[in-house]
N, CA, C and O atoms as a Maestro MAE file, in Angstrom:
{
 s_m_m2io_version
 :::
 2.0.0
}

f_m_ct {
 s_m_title
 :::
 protein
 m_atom[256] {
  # First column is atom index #
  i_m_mmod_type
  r_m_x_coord
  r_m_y_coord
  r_m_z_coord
  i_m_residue_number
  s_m_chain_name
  s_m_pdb_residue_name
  s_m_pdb_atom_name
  i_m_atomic_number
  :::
  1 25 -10.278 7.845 23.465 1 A "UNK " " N  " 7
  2 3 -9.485 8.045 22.261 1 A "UNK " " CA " 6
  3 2 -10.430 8.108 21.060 1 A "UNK " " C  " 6
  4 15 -11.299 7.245 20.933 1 A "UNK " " O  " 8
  5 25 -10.307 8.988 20.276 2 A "UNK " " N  " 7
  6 3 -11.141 9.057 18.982 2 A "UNK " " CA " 6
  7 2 -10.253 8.491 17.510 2 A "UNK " " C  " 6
  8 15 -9.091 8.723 17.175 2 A "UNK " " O  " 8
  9 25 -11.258 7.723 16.870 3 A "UNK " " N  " 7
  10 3 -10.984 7.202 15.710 3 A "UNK " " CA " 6
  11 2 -10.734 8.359 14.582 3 A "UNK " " C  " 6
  12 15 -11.632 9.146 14.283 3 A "UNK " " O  " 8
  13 25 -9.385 8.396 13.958 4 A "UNK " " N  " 7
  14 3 -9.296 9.756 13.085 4 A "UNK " " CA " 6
  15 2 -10.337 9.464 11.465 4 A "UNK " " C  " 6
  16 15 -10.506 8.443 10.800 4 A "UNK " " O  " 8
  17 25 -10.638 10.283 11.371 5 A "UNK " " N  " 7
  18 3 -12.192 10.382 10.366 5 A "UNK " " CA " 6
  19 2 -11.295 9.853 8.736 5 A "UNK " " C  " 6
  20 15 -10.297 10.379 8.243 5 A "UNK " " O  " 8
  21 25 -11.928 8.910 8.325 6 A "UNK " " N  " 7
  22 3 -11.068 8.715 7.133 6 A "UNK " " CA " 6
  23 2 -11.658 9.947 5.740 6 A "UNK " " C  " 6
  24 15 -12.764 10.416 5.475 6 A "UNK " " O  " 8
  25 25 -10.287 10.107 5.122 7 A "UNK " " N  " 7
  26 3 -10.360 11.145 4.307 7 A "UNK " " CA " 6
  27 2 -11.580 10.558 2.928 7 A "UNK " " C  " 6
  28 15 -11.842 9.360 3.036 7 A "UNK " " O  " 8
  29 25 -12.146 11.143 1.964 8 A "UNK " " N  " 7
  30 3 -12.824 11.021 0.738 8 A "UNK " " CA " 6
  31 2 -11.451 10.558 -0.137 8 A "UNK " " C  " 6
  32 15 -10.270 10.659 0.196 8 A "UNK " " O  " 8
  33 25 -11.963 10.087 -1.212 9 A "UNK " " N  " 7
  34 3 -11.510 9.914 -2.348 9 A "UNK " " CA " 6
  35 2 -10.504 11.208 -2.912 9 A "UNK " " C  " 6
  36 15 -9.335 11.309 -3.284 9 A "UNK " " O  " 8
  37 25 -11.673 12.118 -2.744 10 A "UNK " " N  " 7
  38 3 -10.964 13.621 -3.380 10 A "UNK " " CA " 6
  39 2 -10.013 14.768 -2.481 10 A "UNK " " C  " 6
  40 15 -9.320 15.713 -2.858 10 A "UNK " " O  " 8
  41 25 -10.281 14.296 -1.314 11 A "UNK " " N  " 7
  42 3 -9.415 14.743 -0.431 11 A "UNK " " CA " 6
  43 2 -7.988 14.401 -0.575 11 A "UNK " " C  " 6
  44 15 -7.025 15.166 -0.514 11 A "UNK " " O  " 8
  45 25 -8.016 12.640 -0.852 12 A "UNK " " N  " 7
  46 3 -6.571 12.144 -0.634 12 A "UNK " " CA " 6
  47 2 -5.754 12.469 -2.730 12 A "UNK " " C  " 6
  48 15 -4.663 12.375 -3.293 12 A "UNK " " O  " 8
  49 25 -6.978 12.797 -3.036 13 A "UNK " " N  " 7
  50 3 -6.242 13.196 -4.302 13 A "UNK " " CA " 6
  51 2 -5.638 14.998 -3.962 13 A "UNK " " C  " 6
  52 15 -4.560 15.420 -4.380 13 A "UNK " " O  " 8
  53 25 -6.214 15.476 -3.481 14 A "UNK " " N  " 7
  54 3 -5.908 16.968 -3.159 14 A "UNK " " CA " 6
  55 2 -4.178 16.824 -2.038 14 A "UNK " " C  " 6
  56 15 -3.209 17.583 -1.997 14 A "UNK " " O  " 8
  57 25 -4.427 15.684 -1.387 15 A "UNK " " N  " 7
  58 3 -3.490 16.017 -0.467 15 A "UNK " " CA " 6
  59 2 -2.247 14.972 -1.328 15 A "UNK " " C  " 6
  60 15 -1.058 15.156 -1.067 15 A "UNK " " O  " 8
  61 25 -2.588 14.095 -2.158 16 A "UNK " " N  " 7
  62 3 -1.214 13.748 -2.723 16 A "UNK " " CA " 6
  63 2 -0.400 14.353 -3.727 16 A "UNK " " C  " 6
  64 15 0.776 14.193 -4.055 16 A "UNK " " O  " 8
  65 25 -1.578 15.293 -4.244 17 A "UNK " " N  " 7
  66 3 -0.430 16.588 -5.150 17 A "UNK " " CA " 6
  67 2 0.284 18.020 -4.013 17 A "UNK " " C  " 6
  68 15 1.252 18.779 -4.068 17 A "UNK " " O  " 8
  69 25 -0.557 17.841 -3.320 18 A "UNK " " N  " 7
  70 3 -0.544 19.154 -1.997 18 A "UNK " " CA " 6
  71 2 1.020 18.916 -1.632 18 A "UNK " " C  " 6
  72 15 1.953 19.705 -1.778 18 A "UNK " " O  " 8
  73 25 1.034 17.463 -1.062 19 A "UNK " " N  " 7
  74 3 2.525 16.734 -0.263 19 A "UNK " " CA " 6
  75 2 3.255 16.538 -1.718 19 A "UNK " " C  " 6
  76 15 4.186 15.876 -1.260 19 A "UNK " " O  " 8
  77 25 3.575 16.609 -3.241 20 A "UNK " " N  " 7
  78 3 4.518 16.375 -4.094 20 A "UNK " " CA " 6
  79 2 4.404 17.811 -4.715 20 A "UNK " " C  " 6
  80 15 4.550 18.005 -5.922 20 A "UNK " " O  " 8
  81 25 4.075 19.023 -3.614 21 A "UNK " " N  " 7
  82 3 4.885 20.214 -4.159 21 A "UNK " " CA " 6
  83 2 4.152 20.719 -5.081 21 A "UNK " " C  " 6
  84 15 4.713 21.362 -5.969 21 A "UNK " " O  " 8
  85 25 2.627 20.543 -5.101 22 A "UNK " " N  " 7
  86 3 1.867 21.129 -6.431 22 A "UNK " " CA " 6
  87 2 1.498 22.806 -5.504 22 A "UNK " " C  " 6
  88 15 1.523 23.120 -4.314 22 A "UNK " " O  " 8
  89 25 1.165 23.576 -6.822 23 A "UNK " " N  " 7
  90 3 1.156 24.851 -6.384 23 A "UNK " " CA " 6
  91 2 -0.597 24.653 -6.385 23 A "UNK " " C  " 6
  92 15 -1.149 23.627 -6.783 23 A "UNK " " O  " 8
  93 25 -1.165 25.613 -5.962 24 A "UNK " " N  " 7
  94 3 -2.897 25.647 -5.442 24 A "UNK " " CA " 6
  95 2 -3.314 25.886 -6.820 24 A "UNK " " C  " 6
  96 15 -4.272 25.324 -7.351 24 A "UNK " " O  " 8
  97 25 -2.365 26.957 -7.514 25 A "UNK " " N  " 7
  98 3 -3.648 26.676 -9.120 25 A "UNK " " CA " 6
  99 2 -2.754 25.746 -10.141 25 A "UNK " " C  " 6
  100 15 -3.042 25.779 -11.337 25 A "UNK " " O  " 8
  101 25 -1.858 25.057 -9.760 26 A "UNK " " N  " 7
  102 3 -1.818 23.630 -10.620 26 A "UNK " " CA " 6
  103 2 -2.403 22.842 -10.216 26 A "UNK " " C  " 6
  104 15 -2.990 22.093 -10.997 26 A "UNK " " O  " 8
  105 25 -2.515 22.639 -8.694 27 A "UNK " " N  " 7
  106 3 -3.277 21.660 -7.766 27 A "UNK " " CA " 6
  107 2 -5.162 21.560 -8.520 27 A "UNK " " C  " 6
  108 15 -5.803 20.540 -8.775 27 A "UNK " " O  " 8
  109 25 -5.613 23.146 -8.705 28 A "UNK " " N  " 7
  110 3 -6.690 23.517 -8.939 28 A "UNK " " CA " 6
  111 2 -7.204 22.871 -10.332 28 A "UNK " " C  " 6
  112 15 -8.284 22.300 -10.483 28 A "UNK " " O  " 8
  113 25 -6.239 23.072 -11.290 29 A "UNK " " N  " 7
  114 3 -6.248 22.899 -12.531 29 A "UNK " " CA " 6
  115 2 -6.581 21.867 -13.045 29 A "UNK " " C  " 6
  116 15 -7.454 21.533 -13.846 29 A "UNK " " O  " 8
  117 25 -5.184 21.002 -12.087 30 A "UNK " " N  " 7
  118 3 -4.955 19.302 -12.314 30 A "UNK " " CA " 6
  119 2 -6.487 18.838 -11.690 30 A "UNK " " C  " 6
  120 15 -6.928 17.864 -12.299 30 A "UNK " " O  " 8
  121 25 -7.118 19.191 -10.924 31 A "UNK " " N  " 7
  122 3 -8.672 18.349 -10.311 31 A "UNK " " CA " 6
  123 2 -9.839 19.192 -11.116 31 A "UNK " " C  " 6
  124 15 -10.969 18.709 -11.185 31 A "UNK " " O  " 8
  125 25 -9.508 20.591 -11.783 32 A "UNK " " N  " 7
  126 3 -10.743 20.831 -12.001 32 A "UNK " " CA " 6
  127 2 -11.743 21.548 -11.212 32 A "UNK " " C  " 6
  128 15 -12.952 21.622 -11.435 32 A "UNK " " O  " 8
  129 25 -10.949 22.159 -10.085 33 A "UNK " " N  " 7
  130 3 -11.653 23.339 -9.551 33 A "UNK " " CA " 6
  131 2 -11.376 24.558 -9.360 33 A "UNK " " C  " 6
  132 15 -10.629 24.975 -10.245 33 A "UNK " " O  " 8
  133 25 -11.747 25.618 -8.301 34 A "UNK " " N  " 7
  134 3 -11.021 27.219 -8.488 34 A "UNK " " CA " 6
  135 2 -10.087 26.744 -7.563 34 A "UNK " " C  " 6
  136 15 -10.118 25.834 -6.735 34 A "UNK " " O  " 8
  137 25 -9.124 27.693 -7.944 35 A "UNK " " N  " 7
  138 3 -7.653 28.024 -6.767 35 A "UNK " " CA " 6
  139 2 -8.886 28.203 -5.170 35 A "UNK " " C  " 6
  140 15 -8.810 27.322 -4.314 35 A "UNK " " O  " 8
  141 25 -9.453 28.855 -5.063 36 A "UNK " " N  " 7
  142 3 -10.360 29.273 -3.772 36 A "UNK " " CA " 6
  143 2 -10.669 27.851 -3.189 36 A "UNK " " C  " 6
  144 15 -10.479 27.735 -1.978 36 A "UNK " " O  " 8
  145 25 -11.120 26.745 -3.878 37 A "UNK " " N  " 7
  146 3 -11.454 25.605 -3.269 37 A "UNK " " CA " 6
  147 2 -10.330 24.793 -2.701 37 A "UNK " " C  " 6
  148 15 -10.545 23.881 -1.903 37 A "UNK " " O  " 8
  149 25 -9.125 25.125 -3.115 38 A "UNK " " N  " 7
  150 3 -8.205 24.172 -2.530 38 A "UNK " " CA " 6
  151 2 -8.091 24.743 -1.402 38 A "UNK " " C  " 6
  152 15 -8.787 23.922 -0.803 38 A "UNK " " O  " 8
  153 25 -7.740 25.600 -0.461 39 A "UNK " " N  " 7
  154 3 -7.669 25.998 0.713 39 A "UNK " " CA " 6
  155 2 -8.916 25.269 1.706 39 A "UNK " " C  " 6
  156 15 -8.577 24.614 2.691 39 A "UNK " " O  " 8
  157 25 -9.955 25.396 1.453 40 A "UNK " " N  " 7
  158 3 -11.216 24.870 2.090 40 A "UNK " " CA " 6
  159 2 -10.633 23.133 2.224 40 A "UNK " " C  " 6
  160 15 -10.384 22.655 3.331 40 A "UNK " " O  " 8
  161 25 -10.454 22.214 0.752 41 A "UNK " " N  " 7
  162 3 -10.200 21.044 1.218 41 A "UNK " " CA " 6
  163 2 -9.046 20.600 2.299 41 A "UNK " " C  " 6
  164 15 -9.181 19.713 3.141 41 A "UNK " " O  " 8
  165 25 -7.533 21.657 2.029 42 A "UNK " " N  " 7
  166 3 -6.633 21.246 2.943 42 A "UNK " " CA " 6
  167 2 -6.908 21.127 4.015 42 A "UNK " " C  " 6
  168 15 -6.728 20.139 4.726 42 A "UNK " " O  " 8
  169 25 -7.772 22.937 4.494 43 A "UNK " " N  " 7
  170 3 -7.776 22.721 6.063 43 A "UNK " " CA " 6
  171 2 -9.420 21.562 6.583 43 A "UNK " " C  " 6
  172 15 -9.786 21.392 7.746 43 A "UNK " " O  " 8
  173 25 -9.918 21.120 5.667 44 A "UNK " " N  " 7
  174 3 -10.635 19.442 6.105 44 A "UNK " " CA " 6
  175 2 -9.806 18.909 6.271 44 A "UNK " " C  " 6
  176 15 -9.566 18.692 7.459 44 A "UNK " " O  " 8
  177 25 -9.018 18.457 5.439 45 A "UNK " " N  " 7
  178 3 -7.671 17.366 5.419 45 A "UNK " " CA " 6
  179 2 -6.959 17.577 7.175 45 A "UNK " " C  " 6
  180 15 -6.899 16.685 8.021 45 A "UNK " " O  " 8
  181 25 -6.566 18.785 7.309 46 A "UNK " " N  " 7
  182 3 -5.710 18.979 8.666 46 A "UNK " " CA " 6
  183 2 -6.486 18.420 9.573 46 A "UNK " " C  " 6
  184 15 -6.045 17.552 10.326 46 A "UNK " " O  " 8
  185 25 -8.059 18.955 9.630 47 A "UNK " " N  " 7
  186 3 -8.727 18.771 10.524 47 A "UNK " " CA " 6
  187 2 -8.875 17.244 10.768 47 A "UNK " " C  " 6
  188 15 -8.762 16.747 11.889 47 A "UNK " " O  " 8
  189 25 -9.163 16.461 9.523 48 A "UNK " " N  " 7
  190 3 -9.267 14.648 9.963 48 A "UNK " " CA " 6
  191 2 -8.066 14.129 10.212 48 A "UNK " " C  " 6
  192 15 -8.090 12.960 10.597 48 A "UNK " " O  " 8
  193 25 -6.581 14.851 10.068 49 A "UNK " " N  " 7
  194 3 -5.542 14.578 10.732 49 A "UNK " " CA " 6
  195 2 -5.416 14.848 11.700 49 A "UNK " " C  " 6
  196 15 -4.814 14.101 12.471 49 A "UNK " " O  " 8
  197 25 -5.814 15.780 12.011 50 A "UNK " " N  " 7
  198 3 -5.556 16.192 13.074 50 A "UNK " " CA " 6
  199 2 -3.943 17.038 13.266 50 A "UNK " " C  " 6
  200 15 -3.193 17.153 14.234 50 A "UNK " " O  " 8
  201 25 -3.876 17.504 11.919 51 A "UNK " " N  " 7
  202 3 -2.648 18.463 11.951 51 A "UNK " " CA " 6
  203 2 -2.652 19.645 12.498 51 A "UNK " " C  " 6
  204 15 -3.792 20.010 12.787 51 A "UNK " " O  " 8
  205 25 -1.464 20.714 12.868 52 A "UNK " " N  " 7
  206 3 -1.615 21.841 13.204 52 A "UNK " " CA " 6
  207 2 -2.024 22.984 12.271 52 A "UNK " " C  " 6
  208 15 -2.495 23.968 12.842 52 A "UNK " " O  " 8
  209 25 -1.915 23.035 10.758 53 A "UNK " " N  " 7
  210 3 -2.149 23.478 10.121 53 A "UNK " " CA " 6
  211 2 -2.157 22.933 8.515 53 A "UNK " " C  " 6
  212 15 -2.242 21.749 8.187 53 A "UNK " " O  " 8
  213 25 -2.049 24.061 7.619 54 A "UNK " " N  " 7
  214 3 -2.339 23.331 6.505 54 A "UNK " " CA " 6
  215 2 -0.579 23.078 5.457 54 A "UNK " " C  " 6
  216 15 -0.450 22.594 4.333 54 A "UNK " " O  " 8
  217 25 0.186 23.466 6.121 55 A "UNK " " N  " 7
  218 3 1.320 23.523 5.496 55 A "UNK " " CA " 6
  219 2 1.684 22.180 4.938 55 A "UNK " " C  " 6
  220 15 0.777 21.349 4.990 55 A "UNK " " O  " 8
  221 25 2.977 21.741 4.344 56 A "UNK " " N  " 7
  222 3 3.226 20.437 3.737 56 A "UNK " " CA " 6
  223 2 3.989 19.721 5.067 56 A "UNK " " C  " 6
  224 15 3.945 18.543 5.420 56 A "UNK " " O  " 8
  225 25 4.537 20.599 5.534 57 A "UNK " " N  " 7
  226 3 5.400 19.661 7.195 57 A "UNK " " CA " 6
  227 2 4.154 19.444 7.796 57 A "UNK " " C  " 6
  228 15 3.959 18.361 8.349 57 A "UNK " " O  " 8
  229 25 3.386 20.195 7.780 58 A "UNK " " N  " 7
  230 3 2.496 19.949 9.054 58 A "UNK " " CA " 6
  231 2 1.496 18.706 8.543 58 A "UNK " " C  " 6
  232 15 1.650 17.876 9.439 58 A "UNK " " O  " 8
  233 25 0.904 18.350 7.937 59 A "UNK " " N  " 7
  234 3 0.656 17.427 6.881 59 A "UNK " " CA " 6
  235 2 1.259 16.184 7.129 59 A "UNK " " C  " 6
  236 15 0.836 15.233 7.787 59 A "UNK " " O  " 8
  237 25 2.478 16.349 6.409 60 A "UNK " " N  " 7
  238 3 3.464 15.330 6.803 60 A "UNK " " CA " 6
  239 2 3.252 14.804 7.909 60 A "UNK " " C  " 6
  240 15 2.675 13.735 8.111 60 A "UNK " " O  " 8
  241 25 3.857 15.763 8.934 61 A "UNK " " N  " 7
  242 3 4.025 15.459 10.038 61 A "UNK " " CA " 6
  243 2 2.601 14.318 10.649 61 A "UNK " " C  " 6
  244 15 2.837 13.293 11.287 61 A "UNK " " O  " 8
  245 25 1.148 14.788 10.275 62 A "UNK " " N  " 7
  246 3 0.336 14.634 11.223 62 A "UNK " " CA " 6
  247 2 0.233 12.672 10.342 62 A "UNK " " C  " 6
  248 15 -0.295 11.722 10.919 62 A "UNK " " O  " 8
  249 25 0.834 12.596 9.036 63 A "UNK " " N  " 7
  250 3 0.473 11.216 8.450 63 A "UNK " " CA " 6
  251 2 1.242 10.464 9.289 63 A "UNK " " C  " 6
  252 15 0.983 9.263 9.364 63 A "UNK " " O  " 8
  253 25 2.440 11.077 10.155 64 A "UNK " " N  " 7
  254 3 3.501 10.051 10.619 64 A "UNK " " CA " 6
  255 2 2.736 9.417 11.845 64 A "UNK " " C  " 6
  256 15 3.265 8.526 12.508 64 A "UNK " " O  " 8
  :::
 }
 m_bond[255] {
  # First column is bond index #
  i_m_from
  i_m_to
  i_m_order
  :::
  1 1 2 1
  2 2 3 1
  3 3 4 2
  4 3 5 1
  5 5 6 1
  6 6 7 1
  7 7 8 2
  8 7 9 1
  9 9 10 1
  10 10 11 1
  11 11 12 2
  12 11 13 1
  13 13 14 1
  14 14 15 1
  15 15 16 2
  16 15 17 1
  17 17 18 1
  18 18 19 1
  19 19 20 2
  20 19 21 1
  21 21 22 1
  22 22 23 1
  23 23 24 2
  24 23 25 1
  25 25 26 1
  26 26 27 1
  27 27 28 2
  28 27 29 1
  29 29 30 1
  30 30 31 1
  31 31 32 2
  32 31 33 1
  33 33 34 1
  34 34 35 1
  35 35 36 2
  36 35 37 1
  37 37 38 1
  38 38 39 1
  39 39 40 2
  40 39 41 1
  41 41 42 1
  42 42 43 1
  43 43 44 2
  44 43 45 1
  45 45 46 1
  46 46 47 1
  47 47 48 2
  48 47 49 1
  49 49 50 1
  50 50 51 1
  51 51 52 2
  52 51 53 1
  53 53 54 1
  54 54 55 1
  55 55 56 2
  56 55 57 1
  57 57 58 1
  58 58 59 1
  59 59 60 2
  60 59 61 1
  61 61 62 1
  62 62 63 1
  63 63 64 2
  64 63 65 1
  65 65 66 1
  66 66 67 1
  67 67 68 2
  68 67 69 1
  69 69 70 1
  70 70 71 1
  71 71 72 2
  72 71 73 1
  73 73 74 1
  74 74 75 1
  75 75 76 2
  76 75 77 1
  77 77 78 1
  78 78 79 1
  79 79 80 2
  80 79 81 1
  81 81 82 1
  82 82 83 1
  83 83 84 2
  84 83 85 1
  85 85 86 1
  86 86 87 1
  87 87 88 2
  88 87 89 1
  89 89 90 1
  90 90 91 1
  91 91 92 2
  92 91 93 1
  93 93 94 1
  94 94 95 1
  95 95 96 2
  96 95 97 1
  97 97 98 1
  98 98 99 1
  99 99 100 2
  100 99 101 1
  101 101 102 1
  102 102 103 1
  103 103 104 2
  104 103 105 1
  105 105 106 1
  106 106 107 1
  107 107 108 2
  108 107 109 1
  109 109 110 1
  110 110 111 1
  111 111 112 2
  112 111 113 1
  113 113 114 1
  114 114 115 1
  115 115 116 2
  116 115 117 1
  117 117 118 1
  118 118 119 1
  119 119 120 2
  120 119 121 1
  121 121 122 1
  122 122 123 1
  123 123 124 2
  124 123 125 1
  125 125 126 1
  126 126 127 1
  127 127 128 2
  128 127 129 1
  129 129 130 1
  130 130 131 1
  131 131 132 2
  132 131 133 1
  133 133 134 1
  134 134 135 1
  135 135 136 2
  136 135 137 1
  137 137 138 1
  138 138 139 1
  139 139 140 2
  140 139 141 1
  141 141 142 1
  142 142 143 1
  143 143 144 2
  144 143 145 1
  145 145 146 1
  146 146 147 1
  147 147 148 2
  148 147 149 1
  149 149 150 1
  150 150 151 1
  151 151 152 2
  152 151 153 1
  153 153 154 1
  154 154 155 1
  155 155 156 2
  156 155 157 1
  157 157 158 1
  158 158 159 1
  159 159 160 2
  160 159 161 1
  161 161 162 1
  162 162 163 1
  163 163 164 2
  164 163 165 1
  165 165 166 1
  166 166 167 1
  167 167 168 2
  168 167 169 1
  169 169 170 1
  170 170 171 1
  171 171 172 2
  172 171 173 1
  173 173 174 1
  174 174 175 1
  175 175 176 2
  176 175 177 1
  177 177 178 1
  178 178 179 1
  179 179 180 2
  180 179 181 1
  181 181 182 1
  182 182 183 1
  183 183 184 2
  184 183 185 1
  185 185 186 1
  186 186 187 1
  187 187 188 2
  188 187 189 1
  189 189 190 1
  190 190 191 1
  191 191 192 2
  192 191 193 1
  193 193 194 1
  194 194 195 1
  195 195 196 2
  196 195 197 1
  197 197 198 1
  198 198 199 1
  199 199 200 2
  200 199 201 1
  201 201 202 1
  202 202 203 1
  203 203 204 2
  204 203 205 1
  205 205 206 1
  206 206 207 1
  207 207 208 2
  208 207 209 1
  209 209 210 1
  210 210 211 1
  211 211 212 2
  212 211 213 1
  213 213 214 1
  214 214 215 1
  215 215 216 2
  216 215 217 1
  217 217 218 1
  218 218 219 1
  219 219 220 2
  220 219 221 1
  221 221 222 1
  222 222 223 1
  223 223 224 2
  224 223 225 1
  225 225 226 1
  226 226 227 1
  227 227 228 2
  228 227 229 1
  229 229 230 1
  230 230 231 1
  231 231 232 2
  232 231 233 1
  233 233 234 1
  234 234 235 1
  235 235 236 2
  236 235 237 1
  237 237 238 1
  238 238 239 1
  239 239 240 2
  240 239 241 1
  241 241 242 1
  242 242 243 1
  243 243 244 2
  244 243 245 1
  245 245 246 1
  246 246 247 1
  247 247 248 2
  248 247 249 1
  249 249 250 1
  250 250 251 1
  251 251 252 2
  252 251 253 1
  253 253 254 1
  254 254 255 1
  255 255 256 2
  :::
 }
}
């Protein structure tokens, strides 16, 4: 069994506007980077969840 990789600081800030419905360039805006970078952090995020993708269910889903 593998230990799931704990997220950064800035990850779990990316993924708590991601999961309350922020759009990628408010998401972008609100942290201060390009719209282009938020895609790159989600699918890290999926990956240390181990979600199926980068959507907000799937997300969800993988915190449950």
């Amino acid at each position: 069994m593998t230990t799931p990789r704990p997220l950064t600081e800035r990850q779990k800030q990316v993924l708590d506007l991601w999961l309350a419905g922020t759009t990628y360039r408010d998401l972008a805006t609100e942290l201060g980077i390009s719209p282009e970078t938020v895609n790159p952090h989600l699918k890290a995020i999926a990956g240390k969840l181990g979600a199926a993708g980068i959507s907000r269910a799937n997300l969800r889903a993988a915190l449950c």
